[in-house]
C-alpha positions in Angstrom: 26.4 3.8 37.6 25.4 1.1 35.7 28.0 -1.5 34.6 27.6 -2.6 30.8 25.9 -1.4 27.8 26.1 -3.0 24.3 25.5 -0.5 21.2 24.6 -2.5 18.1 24.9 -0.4 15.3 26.6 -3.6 12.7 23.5 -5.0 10.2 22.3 -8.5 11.6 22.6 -9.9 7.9 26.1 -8.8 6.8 28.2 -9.9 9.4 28.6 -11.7 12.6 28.9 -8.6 14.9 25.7 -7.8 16.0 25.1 -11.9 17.0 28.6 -11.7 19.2 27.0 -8.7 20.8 23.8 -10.0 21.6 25.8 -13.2 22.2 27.5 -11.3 24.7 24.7 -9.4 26.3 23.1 -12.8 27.4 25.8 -14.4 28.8 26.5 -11.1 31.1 22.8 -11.6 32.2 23.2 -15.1 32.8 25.8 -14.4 35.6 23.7 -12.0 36.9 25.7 -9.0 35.7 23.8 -5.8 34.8 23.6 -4.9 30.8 21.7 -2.7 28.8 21.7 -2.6 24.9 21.1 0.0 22.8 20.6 -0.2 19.0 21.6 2.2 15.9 22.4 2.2 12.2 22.3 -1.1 10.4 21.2 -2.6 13.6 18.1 -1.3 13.5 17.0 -3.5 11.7 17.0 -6.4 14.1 14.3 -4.7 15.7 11.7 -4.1 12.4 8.5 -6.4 13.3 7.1 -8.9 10.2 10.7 -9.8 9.5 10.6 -12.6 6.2 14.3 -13.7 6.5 15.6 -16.3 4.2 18.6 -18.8 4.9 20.9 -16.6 3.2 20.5 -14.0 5.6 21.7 -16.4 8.5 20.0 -17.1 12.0 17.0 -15.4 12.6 18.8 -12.7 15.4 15.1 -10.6 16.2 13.7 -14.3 17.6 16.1 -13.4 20.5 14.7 -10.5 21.7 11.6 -11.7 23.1 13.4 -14.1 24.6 15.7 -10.8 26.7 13.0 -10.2 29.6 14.1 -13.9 31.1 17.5 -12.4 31.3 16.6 -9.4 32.9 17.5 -7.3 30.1 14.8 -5.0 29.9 16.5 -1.5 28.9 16.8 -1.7 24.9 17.4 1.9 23.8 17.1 3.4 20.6 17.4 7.2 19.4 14.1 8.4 18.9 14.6 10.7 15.9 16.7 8.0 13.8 15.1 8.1 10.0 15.4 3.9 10.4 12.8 4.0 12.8 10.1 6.5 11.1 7.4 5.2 10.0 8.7 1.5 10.4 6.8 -0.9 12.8 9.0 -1.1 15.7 9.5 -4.0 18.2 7.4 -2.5 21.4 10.6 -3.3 23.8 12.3 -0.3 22.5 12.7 3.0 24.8 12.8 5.7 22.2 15.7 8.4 23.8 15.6 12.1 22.4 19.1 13.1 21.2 20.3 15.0 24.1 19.3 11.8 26.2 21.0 9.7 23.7 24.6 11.2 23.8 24.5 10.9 27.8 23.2 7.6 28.1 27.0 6.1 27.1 28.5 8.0 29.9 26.6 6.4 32.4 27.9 3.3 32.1 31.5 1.1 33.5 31.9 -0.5 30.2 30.8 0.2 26.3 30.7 -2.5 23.7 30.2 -1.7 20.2 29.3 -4.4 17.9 
């Protein structure tokens, strides 16, 4: 069993959630504790490649995930039939889960944080 998985489903531009989630996910790597992060809703988002931010929108979250491989933080799920996904240009770190896959995935963890 795995021990932590982070589900992001708050928009990266509205509010603060999805930074304190991510926020949280690297600090758990950084002592060396296992996390995983999946991402759904508004969070999508994040992941959408040719993002043109402006300073109104805040920090500029999606810089952070190429960054997630030196934290050895290398499952990043997403559900694979989501309608935020199609025909959207995806960041490639993604694992795409079918639905059935998707609804077990948060049993198999210790701990679930939902930003």
């Amino acid at each position: 069993m795995t021990n932590t998985l982070i589900h992001l489903s708050s928009s990266p531009y509205s509010s603060l959630a999805c930074k304190e989630g991510l926020d949280l996910a690297l600090v758990l790597a950084t002592f060396e504790q296992p996390v995983d992060l999946c991402f759904s809703g508004a969070a999508l988002s994040l992941l959408y490649n040719h993002q043109q931010t402006t300073k109104e929108d805040g920090k500029h979250l999606y810089k952070l995930l190429d960054g997630l491989e030196f934290y050895d933080i290398d499952n990043i799920y997403i559900e694979r039939d989501n309608e935020l996904t199609k025909e959207v240009d995806i960041w490639p770190g993604t694992k795409a889960l079918d639905q059935k896959d998707w609804y077990a995935l948060f049993s198999q963890y210790q701990h679930v944080f939902r930003f």
